[in-house]
ROMAR-190274 format. One record per residue (C-alpha): residue number from 1; residue in three letters; x, y, z. Coordinates in steps of 0.001 Angstrom, whole numbers, plus 500000, padded with zeros to 6 digits. Layout:
@pos:NUM, code:ALA, px:X, py:Y, pz:Z $
...
This chain:
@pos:1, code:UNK, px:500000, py:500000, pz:500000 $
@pos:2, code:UNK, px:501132, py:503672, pz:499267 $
@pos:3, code:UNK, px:501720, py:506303, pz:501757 $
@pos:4, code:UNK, px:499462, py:509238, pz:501367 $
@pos:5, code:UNK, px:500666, py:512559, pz:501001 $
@pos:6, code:UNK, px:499988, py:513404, pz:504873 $
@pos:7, code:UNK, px:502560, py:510779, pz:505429 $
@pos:8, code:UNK, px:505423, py:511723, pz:502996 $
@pos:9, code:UNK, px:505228, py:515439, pz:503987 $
@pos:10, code:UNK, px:506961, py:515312, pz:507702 $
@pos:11, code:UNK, px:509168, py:512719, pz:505912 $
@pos:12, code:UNK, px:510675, py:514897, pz:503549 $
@pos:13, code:UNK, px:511039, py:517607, pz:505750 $
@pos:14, code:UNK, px:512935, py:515667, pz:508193 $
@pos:15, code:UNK, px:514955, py:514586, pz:505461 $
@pos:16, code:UNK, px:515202, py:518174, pz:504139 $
@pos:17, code:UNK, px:516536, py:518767, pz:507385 $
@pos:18, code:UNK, px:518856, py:516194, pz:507829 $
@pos:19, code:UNK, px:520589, py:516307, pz:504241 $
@pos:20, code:UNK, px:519245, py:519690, pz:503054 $
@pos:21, code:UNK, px:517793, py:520687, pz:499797 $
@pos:22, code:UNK, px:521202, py:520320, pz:497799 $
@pos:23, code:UNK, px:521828, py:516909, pz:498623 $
@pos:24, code:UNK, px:518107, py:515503, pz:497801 $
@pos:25, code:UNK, px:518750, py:515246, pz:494154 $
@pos:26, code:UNK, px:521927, py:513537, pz:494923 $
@pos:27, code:UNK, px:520523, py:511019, pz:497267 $
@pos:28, code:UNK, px:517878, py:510645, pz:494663 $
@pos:29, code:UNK, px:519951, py:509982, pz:491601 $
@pos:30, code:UNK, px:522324, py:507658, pz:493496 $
@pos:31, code:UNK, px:519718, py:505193, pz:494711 $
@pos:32, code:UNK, px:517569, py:505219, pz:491390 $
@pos:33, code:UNK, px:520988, py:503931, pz:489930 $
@pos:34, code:UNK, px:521327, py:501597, pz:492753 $
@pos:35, code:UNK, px:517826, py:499975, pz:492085 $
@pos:36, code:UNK, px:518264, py:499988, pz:488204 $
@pos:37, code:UNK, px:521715, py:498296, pz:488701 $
@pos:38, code:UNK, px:519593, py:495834, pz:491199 $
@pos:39, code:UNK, px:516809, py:494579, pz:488883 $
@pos:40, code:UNK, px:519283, py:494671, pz:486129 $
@pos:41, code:UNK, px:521294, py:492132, pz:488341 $
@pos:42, code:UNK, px:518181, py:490253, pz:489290 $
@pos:43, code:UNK, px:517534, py:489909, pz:485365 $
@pos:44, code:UNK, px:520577, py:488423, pz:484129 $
@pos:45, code:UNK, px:520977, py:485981, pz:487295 $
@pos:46, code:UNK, px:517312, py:484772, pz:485714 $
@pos:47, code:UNK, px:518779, py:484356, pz:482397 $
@pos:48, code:UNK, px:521971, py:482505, pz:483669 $
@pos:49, code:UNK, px:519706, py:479969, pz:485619 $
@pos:50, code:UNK, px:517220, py:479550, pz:482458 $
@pos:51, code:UNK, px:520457, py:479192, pz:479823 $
@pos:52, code:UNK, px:521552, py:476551, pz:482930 $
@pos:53, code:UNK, px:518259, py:474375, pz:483001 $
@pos:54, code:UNK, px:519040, py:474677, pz:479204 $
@pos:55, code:UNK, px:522208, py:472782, pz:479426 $
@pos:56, code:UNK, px:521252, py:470742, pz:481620 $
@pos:57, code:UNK, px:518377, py:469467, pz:479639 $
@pos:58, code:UNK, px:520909, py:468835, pz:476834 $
@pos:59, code:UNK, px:523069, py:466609, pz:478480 $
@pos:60, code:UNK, px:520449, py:464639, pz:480302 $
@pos:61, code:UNK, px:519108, py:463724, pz:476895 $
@pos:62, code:UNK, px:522402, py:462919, pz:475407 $
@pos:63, code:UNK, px:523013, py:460858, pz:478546 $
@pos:64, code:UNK, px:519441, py:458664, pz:477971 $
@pos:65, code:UNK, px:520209, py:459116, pz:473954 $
@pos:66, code:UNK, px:523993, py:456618, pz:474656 $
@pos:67, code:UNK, px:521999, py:454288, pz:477348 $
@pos:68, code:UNK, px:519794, py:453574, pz:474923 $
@pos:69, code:UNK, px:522141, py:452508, pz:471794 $
């Protein structure tokens, strides 16, 4: 569930507070890139595992393929 607005107001001005208004944008840009780096990461490990089951599919039929000659 979303926080309303009532509840991200005294959030950013505690944070406005803490960092001030110069660093925000900063903060901001650093952990969109974090996040964007993240599900990027999450993505390829996906991939890997898929191209994995992939090879591993392969050989198990080769494997049954020479048991059976």
């Amino acid at each position: 569930m979303m926080p309303s607005w009532q509840e991200l107001l005294p959030i950013l001005i505690i944070l406005i507070i803490i960092f001030g208004a110069k660093k925000l944008p900063e903060i901001g840009s650093g952990l969109g890139k974090g996040i964007k780096e993240f599900k990027k990461s999450v993505k390829d490990v996906g991939k890997e595992e898929d191209e994995d089951d992939k090879k591993d599919k392969k050989v198990i039929e080769a494997e049954t393929e020479e048991k059976g000659k």
